[in-house]
C-alpha positions in Angstrom: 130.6 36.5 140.7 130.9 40.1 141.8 132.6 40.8 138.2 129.4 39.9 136.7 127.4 43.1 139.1 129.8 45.0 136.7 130.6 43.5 133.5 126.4 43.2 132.8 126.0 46.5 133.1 128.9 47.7 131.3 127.8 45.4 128.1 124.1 46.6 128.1 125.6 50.1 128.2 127.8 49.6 125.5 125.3 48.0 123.2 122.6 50.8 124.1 125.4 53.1 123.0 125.7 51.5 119.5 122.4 51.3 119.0 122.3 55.1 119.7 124.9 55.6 117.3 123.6 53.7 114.7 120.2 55.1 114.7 121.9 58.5 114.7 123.9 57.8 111.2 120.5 56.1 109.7 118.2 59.4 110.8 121.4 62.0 109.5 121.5 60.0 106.0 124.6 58.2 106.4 123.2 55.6 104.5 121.3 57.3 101.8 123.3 56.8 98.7 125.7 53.8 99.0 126.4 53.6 95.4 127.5 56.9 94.2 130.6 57.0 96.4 131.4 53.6 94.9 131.6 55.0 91.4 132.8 58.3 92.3 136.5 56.5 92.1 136.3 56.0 88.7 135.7 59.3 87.2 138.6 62.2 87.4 137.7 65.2 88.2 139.9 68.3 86.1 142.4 69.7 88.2 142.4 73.7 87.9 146.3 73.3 88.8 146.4 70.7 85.6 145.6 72.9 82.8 147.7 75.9 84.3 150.8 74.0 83.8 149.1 72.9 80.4 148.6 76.3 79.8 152.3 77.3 81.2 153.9 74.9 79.0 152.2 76.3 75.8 153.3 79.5 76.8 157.0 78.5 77.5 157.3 76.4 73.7 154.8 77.5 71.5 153.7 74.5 68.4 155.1 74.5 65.3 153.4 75.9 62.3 151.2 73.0 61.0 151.2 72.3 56.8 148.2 72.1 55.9 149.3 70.3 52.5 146.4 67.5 53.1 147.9 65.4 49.5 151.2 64.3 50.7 150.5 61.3 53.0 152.3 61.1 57.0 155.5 61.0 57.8 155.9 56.7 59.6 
């Protein structure tokens, strides 16, 4: 029985704490936009580090000259 003098107290702190909490992340827009972070994982964003190499590697091995003969038909 004495637990309880404790344990009651201790739970309606606890709660009084989350609620706190919980109000806090609803009044500092936690839960403004649920969606957008959802489909945020879907798009890829360009990498400046990405094209540098791109850029790099062009550098390094330039392309071959292209024909521009348009009549003879691709190579299979």
């Amino acid at each position: 029985m004495p637990a309880l003098y404790i344990m009651i107290p201790a739970a309606l702190l606890i709660v009084a704490i989350a609620i706190y909490i919980f109000f806090w992340a609803v009044d500092s827009g936690q839960y403004d936009d649920l969606d957008s972070p959802a489909h945020s994982i879907l798009f890829d964003e360009q990498d400046p580090q990405h094209t540098a190499a791109v850029e790099e590697t062009r550098r390094q091995h330039p392309a071959p000259a292209q024909d521009n003969d348009t009549s003879a038909p691709p190579h299979a």
